[in-house]
C-alpha positions in Angstrom: 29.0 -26.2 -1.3 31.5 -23.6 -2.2 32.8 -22.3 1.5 32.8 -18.7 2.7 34.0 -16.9 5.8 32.4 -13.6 7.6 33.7 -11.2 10.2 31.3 -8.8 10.4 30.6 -5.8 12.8 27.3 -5.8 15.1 24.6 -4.3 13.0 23.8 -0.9 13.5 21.3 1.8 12.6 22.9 4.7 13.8 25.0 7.1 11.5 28.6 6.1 13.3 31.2 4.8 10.7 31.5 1.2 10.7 33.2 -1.3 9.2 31.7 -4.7 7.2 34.3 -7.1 6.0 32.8 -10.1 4.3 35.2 -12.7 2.9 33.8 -15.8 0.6 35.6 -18.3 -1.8 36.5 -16.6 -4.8 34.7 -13.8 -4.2 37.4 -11.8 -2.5 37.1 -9.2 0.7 34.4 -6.6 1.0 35.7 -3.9 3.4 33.0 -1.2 3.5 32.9 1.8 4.8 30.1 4.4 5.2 28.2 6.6 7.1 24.8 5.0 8.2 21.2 5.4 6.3 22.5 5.8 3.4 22.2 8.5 0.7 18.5 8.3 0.7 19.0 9.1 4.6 20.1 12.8 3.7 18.5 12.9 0.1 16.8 16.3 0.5 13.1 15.5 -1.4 11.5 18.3 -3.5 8.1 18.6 -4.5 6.5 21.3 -7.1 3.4 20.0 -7.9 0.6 17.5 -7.1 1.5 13.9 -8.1 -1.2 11.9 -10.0 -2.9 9.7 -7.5 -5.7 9.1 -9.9 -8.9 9.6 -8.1 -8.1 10.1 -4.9 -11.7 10.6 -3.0 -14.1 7.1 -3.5 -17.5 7.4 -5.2 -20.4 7.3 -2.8 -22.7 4.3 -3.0 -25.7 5.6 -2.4 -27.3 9.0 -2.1 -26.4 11.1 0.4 -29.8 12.5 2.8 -29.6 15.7 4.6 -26.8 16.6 6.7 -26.3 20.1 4.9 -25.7 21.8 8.3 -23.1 19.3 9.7 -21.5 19.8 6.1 -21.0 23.2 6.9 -19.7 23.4 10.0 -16.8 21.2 8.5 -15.9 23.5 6.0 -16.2 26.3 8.0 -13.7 24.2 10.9 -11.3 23.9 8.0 -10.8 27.2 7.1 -10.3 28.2 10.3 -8.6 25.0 12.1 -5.8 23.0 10.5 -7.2 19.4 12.4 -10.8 18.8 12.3 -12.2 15.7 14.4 -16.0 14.3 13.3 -17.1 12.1 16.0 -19.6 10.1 17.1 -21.0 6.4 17.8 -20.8 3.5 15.0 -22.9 3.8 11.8 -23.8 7.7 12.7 -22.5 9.0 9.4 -19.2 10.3 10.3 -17.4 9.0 6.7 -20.4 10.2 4.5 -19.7 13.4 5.8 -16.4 13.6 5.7 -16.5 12.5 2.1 -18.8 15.4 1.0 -16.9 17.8 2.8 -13.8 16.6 0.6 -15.1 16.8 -2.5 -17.2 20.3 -1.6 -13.8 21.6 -0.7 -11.3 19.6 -3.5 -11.4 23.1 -5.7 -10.1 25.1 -2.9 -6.7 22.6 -2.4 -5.1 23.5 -5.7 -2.4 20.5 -4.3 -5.0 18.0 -3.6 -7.0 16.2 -1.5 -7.0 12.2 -0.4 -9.2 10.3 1.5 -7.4 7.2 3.0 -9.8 4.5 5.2 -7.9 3.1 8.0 -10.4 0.3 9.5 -8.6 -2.8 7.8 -5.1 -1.5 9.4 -4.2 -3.3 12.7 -0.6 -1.8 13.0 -0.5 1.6 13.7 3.6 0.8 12.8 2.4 1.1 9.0 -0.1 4.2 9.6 2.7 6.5 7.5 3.3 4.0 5.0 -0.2 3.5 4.5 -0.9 6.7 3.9 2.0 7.3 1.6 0.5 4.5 -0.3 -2.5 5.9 -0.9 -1.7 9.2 -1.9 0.8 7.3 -4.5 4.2 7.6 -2.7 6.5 4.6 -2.8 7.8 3.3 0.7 11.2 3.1 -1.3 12.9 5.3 1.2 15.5 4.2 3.7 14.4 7.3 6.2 10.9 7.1 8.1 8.0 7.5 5.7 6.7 9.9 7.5 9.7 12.1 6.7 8.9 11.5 3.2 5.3 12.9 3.6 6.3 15.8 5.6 8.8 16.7 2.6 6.4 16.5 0.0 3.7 18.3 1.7 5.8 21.2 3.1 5.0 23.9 0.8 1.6 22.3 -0.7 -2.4 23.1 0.0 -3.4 19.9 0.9 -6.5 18.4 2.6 -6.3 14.9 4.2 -8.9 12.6 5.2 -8.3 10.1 7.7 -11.1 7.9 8.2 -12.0 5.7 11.0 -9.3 6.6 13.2 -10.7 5.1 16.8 -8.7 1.9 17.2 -5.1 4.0 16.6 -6.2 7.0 18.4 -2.5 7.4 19.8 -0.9 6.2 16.4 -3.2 9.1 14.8 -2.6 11.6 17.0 1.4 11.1 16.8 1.4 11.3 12.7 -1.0 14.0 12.8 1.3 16.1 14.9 4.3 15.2 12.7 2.5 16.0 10.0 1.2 19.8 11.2 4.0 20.5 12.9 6.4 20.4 9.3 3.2 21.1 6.7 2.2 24.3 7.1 -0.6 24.2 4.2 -1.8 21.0 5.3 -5.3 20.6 6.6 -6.0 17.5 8.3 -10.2 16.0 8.3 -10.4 13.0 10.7 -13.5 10.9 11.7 -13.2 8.9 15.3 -15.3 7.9 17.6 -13.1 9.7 20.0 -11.1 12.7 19.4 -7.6 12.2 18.8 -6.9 14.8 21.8 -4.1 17.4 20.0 -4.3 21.2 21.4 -4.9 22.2 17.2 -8.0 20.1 17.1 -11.0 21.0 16.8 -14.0 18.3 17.7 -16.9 18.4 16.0 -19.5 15.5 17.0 -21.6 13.9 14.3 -25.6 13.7 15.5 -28.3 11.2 14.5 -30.7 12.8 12.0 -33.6 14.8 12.9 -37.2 13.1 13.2 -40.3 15.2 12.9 -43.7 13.6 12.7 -43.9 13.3 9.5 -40.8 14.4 7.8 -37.3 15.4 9.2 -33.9 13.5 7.3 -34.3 10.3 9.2 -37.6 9.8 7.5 -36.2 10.7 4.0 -33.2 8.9 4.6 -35.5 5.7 5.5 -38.1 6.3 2.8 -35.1 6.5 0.1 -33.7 3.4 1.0 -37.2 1.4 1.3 -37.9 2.2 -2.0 -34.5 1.3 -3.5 -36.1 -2.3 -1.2 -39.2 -2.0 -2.3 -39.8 0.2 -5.2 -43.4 -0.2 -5.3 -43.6 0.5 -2.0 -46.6 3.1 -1.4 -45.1 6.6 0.8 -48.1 7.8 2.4 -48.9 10.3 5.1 -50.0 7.1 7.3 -46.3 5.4 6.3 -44.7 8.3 7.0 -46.4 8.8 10.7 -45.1 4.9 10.8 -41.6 5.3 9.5 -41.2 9.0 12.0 -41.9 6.3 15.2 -39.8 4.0 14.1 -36.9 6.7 13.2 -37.9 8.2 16.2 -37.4 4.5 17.9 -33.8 4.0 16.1 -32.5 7.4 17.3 -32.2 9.0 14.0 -28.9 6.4 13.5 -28.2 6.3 9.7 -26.8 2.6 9.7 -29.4 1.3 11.9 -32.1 2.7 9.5 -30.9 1.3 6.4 -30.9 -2.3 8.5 -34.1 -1.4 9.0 -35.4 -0.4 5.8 -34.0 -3.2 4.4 -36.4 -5.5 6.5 -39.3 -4.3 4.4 -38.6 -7.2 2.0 -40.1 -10.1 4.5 -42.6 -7.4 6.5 -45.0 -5.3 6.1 -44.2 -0.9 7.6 -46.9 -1.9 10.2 -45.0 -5.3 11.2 -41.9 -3.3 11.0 -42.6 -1.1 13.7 -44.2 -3.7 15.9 -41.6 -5.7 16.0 -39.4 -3.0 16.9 -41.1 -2.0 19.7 -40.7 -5.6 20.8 -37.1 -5.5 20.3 -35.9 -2.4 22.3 -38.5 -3.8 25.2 -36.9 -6.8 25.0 -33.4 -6.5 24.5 -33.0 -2.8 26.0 -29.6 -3.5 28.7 -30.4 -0.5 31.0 -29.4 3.1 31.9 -25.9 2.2 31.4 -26.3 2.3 27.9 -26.9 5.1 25.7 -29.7 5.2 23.4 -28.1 6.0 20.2 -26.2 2.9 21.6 -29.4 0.9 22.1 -30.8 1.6 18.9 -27.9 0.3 16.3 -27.1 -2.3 18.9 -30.6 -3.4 18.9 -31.1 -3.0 15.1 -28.2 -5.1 14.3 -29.1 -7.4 16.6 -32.2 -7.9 14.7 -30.2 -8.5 11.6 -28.5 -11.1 13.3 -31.4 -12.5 15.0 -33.4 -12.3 11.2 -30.0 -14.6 10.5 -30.2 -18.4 10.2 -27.8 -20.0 12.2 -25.1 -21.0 9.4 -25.9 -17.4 8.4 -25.5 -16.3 12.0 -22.2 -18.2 11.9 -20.7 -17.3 9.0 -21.2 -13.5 9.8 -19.0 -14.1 13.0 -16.1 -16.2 10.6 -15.8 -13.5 8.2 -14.8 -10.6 10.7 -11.7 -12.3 10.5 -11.1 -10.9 7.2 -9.5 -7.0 7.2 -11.0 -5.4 4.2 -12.6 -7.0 1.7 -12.3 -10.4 0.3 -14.1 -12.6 -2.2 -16.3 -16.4 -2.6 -13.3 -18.4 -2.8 -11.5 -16.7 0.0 -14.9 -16.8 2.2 -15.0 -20.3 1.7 -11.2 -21.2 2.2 -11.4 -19.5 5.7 -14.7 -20.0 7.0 -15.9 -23.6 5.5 -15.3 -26.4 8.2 -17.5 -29.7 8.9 -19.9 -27.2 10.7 -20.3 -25.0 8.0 -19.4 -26.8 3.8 -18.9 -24.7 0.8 -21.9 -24.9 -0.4 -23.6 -23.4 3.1 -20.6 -20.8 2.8 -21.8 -19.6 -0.8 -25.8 -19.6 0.1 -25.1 -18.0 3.7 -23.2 -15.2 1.8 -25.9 -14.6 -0.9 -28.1 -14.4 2.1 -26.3 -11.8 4.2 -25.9 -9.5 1.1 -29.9 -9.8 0.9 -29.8 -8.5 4.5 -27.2 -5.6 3.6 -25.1 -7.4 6.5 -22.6 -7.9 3.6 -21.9 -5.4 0.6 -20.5 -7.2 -2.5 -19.1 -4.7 -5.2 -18.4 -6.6 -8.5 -16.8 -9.8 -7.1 -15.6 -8.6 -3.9 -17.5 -8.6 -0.4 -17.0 -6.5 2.4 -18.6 -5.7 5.6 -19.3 -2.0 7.5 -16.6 -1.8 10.5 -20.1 -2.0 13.2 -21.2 -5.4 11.5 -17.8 -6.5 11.7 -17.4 -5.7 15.5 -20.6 -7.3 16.0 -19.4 -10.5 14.5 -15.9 -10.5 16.1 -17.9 -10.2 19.6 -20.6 -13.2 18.4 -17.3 -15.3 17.5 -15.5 -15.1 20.8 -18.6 -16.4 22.2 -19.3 -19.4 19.7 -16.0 -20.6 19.0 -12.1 -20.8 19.7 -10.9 -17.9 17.4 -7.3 -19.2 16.6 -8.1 -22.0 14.2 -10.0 -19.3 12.1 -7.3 -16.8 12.1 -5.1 -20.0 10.6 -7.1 -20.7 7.8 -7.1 -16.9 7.7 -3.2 -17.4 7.5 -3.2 -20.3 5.3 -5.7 -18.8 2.7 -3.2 -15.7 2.7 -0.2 -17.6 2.1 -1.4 -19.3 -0.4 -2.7 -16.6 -2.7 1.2 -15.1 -1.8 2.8 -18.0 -3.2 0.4 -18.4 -6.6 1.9 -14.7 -6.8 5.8 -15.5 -6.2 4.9 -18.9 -8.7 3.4 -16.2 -11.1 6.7 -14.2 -10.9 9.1 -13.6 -14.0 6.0 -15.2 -16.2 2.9 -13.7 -18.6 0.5 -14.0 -15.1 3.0 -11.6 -12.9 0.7 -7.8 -13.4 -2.5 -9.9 -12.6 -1.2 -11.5 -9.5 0.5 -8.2 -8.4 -2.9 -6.4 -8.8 -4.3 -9.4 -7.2 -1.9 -8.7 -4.0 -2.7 -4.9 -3.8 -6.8 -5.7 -3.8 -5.2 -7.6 -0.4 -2.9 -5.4 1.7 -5.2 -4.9 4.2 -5.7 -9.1 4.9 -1.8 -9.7 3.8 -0.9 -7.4 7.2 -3.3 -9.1 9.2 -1.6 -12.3 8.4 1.4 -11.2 9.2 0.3 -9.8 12.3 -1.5 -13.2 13.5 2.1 -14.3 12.7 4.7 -11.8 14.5 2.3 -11.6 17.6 0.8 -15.6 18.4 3.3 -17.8 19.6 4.5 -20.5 17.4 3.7 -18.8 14.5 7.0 -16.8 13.4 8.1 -19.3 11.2 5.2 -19.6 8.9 5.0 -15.4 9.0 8.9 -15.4 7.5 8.1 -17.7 5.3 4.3 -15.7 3.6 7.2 -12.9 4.0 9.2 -14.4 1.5 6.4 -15.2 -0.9 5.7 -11.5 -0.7 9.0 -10.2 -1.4 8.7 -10.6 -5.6 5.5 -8.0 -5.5 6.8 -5.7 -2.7 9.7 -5.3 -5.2 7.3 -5.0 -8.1 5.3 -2.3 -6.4 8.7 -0.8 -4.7 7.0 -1.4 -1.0 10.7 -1.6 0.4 9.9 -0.3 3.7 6.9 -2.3 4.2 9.0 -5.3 3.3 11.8 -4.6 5.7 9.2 -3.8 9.1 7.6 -7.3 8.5 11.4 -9.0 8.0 12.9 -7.1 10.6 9.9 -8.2 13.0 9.7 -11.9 12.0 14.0 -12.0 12.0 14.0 -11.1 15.9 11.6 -13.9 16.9 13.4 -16.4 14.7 17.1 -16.5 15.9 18.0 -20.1 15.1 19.8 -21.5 12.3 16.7 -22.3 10.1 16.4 -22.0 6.3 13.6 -19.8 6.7 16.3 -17.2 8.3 18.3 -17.3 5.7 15.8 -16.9 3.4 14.5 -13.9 4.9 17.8 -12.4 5.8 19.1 -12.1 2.3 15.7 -10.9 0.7 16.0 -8.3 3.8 19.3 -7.1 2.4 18.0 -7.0 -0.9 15.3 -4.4 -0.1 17.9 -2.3 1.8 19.7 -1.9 -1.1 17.0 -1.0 -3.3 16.7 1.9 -0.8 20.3 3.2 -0.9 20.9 1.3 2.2 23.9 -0.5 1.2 25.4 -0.7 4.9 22.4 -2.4 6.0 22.6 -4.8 3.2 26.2 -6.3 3.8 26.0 -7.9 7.3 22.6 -9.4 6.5 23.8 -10.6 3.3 26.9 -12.4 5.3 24.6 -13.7 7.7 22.5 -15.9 4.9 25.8 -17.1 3.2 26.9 -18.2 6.5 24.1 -20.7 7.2 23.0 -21.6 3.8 26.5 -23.0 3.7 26.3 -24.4 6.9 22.9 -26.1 6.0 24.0 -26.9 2.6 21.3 -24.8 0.8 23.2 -24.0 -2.4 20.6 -22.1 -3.9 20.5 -19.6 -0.4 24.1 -19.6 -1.2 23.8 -18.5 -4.5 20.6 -15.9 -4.0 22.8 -14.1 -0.9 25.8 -13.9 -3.2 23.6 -11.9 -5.6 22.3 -9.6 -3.0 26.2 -9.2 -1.9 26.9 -8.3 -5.5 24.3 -5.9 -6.0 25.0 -4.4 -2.8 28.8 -3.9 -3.8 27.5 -2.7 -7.1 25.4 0.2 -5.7 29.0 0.9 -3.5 31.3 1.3 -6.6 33.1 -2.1 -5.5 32.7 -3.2 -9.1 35.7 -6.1 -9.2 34.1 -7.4 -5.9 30.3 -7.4 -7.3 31.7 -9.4 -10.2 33.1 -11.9 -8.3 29.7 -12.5 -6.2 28.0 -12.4 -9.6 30.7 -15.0 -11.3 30.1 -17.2 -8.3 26.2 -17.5 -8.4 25.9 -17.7 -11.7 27.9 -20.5 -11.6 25.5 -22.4 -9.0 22.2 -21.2 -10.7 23.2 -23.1 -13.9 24.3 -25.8 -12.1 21.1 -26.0 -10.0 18.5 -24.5 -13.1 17.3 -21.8 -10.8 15.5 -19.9 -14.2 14.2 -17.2 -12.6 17.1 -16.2 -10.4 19.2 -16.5 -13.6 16.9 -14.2 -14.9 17.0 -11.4 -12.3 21.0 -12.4 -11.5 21.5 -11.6 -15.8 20.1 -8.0 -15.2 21.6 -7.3 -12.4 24.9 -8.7 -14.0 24.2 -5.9 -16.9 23.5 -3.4 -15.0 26.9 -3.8 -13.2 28.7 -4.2 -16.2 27.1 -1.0 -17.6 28.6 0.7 -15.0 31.8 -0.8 -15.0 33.1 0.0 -18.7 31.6 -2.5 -20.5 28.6 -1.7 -21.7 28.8 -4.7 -24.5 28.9 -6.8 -22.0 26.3 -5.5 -20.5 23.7 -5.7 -23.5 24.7 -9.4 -23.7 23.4 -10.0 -19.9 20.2 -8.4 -21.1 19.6 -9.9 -23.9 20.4 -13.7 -22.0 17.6 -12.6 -19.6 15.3 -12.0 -22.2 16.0 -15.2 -24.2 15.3 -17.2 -20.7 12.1 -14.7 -20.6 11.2 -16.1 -24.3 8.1 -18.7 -22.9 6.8 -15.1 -21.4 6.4 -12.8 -23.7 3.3 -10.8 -21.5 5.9 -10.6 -18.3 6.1 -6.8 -17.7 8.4 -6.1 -14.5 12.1 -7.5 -15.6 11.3 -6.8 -19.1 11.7 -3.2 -18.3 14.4 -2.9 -15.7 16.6 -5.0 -18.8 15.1 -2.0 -21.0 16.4 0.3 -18.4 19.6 -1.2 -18.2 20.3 -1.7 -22.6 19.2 1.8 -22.8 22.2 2.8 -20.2 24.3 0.0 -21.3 23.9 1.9 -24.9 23.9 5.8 -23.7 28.0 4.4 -22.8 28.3 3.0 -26.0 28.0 6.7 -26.8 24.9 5.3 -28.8 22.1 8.2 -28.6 19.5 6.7 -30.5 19.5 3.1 -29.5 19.5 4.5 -25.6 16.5 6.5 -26.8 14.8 3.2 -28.7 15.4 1.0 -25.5 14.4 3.3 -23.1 11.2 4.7 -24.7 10.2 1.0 -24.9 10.7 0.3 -20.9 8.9 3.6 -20.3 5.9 2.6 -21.5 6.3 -1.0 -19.7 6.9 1.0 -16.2 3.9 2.8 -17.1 1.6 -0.2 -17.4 3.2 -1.4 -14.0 3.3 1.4 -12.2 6.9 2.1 -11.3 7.4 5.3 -10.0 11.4 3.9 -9.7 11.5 2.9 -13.0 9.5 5.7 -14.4 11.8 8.3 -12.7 15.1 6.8 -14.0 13.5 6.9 -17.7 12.6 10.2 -17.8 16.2 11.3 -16.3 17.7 8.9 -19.5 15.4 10.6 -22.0 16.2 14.4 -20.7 19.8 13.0 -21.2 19.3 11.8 -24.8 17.5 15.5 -25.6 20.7 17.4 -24.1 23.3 15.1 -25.8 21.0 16.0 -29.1 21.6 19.7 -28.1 17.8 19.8 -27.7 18.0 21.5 -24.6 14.8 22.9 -23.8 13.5 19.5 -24.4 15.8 18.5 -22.1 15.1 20.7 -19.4 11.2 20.0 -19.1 12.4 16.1 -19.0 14.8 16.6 -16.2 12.3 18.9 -14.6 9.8 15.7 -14.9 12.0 13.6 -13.1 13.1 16.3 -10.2 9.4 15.5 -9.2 9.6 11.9 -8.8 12.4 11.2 -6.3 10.0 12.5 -3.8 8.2 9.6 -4.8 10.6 7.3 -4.5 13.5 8.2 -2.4 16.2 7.8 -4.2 17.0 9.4 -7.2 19.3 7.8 -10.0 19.1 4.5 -8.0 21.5 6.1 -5.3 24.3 5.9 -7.6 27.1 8.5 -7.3 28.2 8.4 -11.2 25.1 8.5 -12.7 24.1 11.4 -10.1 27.2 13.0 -11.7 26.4 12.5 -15.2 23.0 14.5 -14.3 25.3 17.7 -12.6 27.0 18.2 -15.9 24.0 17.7 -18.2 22.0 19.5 -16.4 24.8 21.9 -16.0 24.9 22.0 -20.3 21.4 22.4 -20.6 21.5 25.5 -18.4 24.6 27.0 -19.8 22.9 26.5 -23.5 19.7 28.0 -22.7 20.2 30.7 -20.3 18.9 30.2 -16.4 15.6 32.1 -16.7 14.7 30.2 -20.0 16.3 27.0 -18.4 13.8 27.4 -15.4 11.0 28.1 -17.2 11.4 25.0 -19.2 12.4 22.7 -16.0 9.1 24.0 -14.1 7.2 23.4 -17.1 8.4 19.6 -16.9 7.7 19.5 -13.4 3.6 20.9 -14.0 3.2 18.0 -16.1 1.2 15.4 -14.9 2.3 11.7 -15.7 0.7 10.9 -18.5 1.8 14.3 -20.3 5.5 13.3 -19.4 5.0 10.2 -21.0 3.8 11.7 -24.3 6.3 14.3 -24.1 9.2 12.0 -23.6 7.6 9.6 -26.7 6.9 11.8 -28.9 9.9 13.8 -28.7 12.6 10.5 -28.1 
């Protein structure tokens, strides 16, 4: 093991000067100094037109009955009130409103509007990145998210949904605040059971649906739904009396009439309402209990009872689960010797018969009320923690097939696969950062998360679970080291260089004191890249030299892969650009047994087409990176996507096609408000982009320069990408 010294400062988040001196065996001194946060700290963000979040709003399931009048008030609230609150007890209709409201009103936000559902978040910590997430923002930012929201909403007409807000009422209330207090076009729609108590907001409750004797929207909504049970079911003026009594009986509570409905499978209307007057006789629980309470309570109660008991069971199991998951996960977590597979599968078919369950292609989910219900059953038939292991385990596992599938043809599929499970990934982690004894295994799902946070440039999502699992694991462990220099590496893919160093220091320390060479070699590639992002070129080459040279020895092929790129980049930006095509193209030729893999492929792109733009090469800088454009595209980079367009609106100016130029660099003005820091926080290449830019606007004139920048910034994504083909 190659031997390496440290004297490092304490660690520090605040913006004093300090000082990080990192000595290591051939490697030389580092001796940095800067202010702290970084440049994406003080990077002011600009914003000058909606981004393209796709379709923002979800479609609705079924068909929406009545509630034209609650509809109405909404809109009218919004026009007049910037926060506006639906509330009201479980399964009342407070999201079905909230959606309709949203798209009614989506014409009138020229900005946008976004609907983001908060039930499968436990951490109100991640509320801003979550939300940034949705709406298509990268958490790539060294500063708070939330600073990066209020930034790109300042000046825009924006409506935003938050839905299902009651178990972060103080988390809500806080970002809603920060949010209205710096977006003065923003409107803000919430649904809660309770309000989220700001001065600005304006509560409006949510009511059951009107029963009449024979009619009213409870009836309709029950008579829609028992004929999408029972289509031949016959509607008449005696079924209708019927289904009024029993609407009447379930409080007009939307949820606890489709359970109902539903039962019209196994019984016949009249057998229906019997046995619901049975019910609330014999499970009503007093005065201290509302009846809007007393009706869903007893209705789903019903359902459960309707259960059999490895049904019964296996609804409690799968509240574990935060969002969705699908057969194999269901059976992973909740098969035991009580309950095998094969009950698993048939109990899951059965409870989507009973609309307990809701599959959507092969995915499964359950309402929030049906999950609470569960949760409650399973405190009461079971310990919970060996559940929220296999919960854990079956988590961990799908993590690592992703990190296995990293750098190969599978990598997109198991990144997508990862997104589809954010929501159970967090409570993982969560299980793991809060229950004692469980720290260790949360660094180590961290660090089989790390290859598709980078992928999907979740940065600060990657450093809150690091940060939280590196203060409950203090010892000398591998699993410290491990996390310590993939930490680093995520603060300087936010322009957090500072950050990076000391962390970086710490895992060369005791991967060299455990004798973990290929720790060693991984934390003297985050020093390098760190140094390289500082300007300490002759020191990143030395970290670089050094790992290289224990990656070969120890066949790590996929950190030679990522080391090669990063070695190209640096030498791109150190004068030798040759050099740096070379690194590239040695990636690539390790990448040969995967031709499909997307991610590196394009960042090697990136860095040939740079490599060549300093080879004074034009056109081969406009071949490379035209082909890594489209191969962000596919993945999704805003990073990589932002740094291409930049290239391209170089190659126009160089070409003395200036206008072209203009509407290219105007493109990629738009998306460092994506992604926090423009031109990869480098200080050259930001200014390389002064004097073209400078060029273009001294060529065209500023009013016809302007023009042709906000034209580039109106574009939406796709258009920039035809543009930036067509014309490269």
């Amino acid at each position: 093991m190659r031997r390496a010294t440290e004297r490092i400062e304490p660690r520090a988040r605040s913006p004093a000067q300090r000082t990080v001196t990192i000595g290591a065996s051939g490697t030389g001194a580092f001796e940095h100094r800067a202010s702290g946060g970084g440049s994406a700290g003080r990077e002011a963000v600009t914003m000058q037109h909606p981004w393209d979040a796709g379709d923002a709003l979800p479609e609705e399931a079924t068909s929406l009955v009545g509630r034209a009048s609650e509809i109405r008030a909404a809109r009218d609230a919004l026009g007049r009130a910037r926060l506006v609150t639906l509330t009201g007890p479980g399964g009342v209709g407070k999201t079905r409103v909230a959606l309709r409201v949203a798209r009614d009103l989506a014409g009138t936000f020229p900005d946008g509007v976004q609907m983001v559902e908060l039930s499968g978040l436990r951490d109100g910590a991640l509320l801003a990145e979550t939300v940034a997430g949705a709406m298509g923002l990268r958490d790539s930012m060294a500063a708070p998210t939330a600073d990066l929201l209020v930034e790109c909403l300042r000046d825009r007409r924006f409506l935003l949904v938050l839905d299902t807000c009651e178990h972060l009422v103080a988390d809500c209330a806080a970002f809603a605040r920060r949010l209205l207090d710096g977006c003065s076009g923003l409107r803000l729609l919430v649904t809660s059971r309770q309000p989220l108590g700001l001065a600005a907001e304006r509560v409006l409750p949510v009511p059951p649906l009107a029963v009449t004797a024979e009619s009213g929207d409870a009836v309709e909504l029950f008579v829609a739904r028992a004929l999408e049970a029972v289509p031949d079911l016959p509607v008449t003026a005696t079924a209708r009396r019927r289904i009024a009594l029993l609407c009447r009986r379930l409080d007009g509570i939307p949820l606890a009439i489709e359970l109902a409905a539903v039962r019209l499978r196994t019984l016949p209307l009249e057998g229906l309402v019997r046995r619901m007057d049975e019910l609330f006789w014999l499970l009503g629980d007093g005065p201290s209990e509302t009846p809007r309470h007393q009706a869903l309570r007893t209705t789903v109660g019903w359902s459960h009872e309707l259960c059999a008991p490895p049904e019964r069971l296996l609804w409690a199991r799968l509240s574990v689960f935060a969002g969705g998951f699908d057969l194999a996960m269901a059976e992973r977590v909740c098969a035991d010797e009580r309950l095998d597979r094969h009950a698993v599968a048939v109990g899951l078919a059965g409870l989507v018969d009973k609309s307990v369950v809701h599959r959507t292609g092969d995915r499964y989910d359950m309402l929030d009320t049906l999950r609470e219900y569960g949760a409650a059953w399973l405190e009461a038939v079971e310990p919970i923690r060996p559940l929220c292991e296999r919960h854990r385990d079956c988590v961990a596992e799908l993590a690592r097939r992703a990190a296995d599938a990293w750098l190969t043809d599978a990598e997109e599929r198991w990144v997508r696969r990862l997104d589809a499970e954010r929501d159970n990934v967090r409570a993982a982690l969560e299980f793991c950062f809060t229950v004692p004894g469980e720290a260790l295994a949360g660094l180590r799902l961290a660090g089989a998360l790390w290859s598709t946070w980078l992928c999907r440039s979740r940065f600060t999502e990657g450093r809150y679970w690091f940060d939280r699992g590196l203060e409950l694991v203090t010892e000398a462990v591998p699993e410290r080291a491990d996390a310590l220099w993939r930490n680093a590496y995520l603060c300087t893919n936010q322009g957090d260089s500072p950050e990076a160093f000391p962390m970086a220091a710490e895992a060369l320390a005791l991967a060299r004191r455990g004798g973990d060479e290929p720790a060693y070699a991984r934390a003297l590639r985050t020093l390098g890249t760190a140094a390289t992002f500082v300007g300490e070129h002759d020191r990143a080459g030395r970290c670089f030299e050094e790992a290289l040279a224990v990656m070969r020895e120890r066949g790590l092929r996929g950190d030679l892969i990522m080391l090669h790129v990063l070695r190209g980049f640096h030498r791109a930006r150190s004068g030798e650009p040759k050099t740096a095509l070379a690194e590239c193209d040695e990636a690539l030729h390790l990448l040969r047994n995967a031709p499909n893999e997307i991610w590196i492929r394009s960042w090697a792109g990136y860095v040939k087409a740079l490599a060549h733009w300093f080879l004074d090469d034009v056109e081969g800088c406009a071949r490379e990176v035209r082909a890594s454009l489209a191969a962000f595209r596919r993945i999704d980079d805003p990073v990589g996507l932002t740094n291409t367009f930049e290239l391209l609106g170089w190659v126009f100016a160089r070409r003395r096609q200036y206008a072209e130029g203009a509407v290219l660099l105007g493109a990629a003005s738009r998306y460092p408000a994506k992604v926090g820091v423009p031109r990869l926080g480098d200080t050259a290449l930001e200014s390389l982009h002064e004097q073209l830019e400078g060029q273009a606007r001294s060529a065209l004139g500023l009013d016809r320069f302007t023009a042709e920048h906000e034209r580039g910034m109106a574009l939406t994504l796709d258009e920039t990408v035809r543009f930036a083909c067509g014309g490269a």
